[in-house]
C-alpha positions, 0 to 999 in steps of 0.5 A: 895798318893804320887807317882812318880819320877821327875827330876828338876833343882833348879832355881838361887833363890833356887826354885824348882817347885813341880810337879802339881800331888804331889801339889794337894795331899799335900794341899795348904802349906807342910813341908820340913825337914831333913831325918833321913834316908839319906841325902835327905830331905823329905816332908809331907803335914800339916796333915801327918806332924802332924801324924809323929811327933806326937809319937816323943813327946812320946820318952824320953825327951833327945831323943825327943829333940835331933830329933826336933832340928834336924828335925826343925833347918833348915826345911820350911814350904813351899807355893808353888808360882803361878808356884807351885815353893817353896824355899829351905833353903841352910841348907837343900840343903846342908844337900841333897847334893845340891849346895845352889848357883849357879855356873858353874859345881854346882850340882843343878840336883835334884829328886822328889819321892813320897813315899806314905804319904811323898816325897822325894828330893835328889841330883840326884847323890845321888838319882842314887847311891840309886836306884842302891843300892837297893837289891829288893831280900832283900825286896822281902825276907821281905816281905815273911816273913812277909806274904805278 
C-alpha cells in the first residue's frame, strides 16, 4: 500500500529520488504516466499498471486509443538508480507543472503522495492548491451515503 507524503526537489538532470518506503512496494521498475485526473502525474508499479489498463482495452475503439496516446505518449517506465532517483521526461514534467530545466526562480519544489495502489507527484504549488481545495464535508458526505 502506497502511502505518505514527501516533499523533493528535481535534481539538475531531472531526477527525483522516490522515498525508500514507496520503492519496496512498487518493485524493481514502475510507471509514470499522466493523470487523468489532474495536472499531476501518477505512478504504478508493474502489476497495478497491468490492472489499470486492463478495462481500458474494453472502451470503444476511438475511445481507447484516444486514453493510450495520451497516457503513453510521454510516460516512463522507470528503474530507480543506486540512490533510488529515476528521471522524468520533460513532457511529463511540463504537463505537472514542473519546470523541465534549471533556472534561477524555476519551480523544481515537487510532491510525492501515495495514494493507496498508485502514487502521485505534483508540482508543490499545485499539490498545496489541491490540499486546500479539499471539502472533507463533501467526502465525508459520500461516504454516508454509501454506508460507510
Amino acid at each position: 500500500m502506497l502511502s505518505g507524503e514527501y516533499r523533493h526537489s528535481l535534481d539538475a538532470k531531472n531526477r527525483v529520488s522516490v522515498p525508500a518506503k514507496l520503492r519496496d512496494e512498487l518493485g524493481e521498475d514502475f510507471m509514470i504516466v499522466r493523470s487523468v485526473r489532474g495536472n499531476c502525474l501518477r505512478f504504478y508499479s508493474a502489476t497495478a499498471w497491468k490492472e489499470y489498463i486492463e478495462p481500458l482495452k474494453k472502451l470503444p475503439r476511438k475511445v481507447a486509443e484516444d486514453t493510450f496516446w495520451f497516457l503513453y505518449r510521454d510516460a516512463a517506465q522507470v528503474t530507480p538508480d543506486s540512490l533510488g532517483r529515476v528521471l522524468i521526461p520533460n513532457g511529463l514534467l511540463e504537463f505537472a507543472g514542473i519546470t523541465p530545466k534549471a533556472e534561477e526562480g524555476s519551480n523544481r519544489s515537487l510532491v510525492i503522495v501515495g495514494c493507496g495502489d498508485f502514487g502521485e507527484i505534483w508540482s508543490e504549488q499545485n499539490y498545496d492548491a489541491r490540499v486546500s481545495s479539499i471539502d472533507v464535508d463533501a467526502i465525508r458526505r459520500a461516504l454516508e451515503e454509501s454506508g460507510l
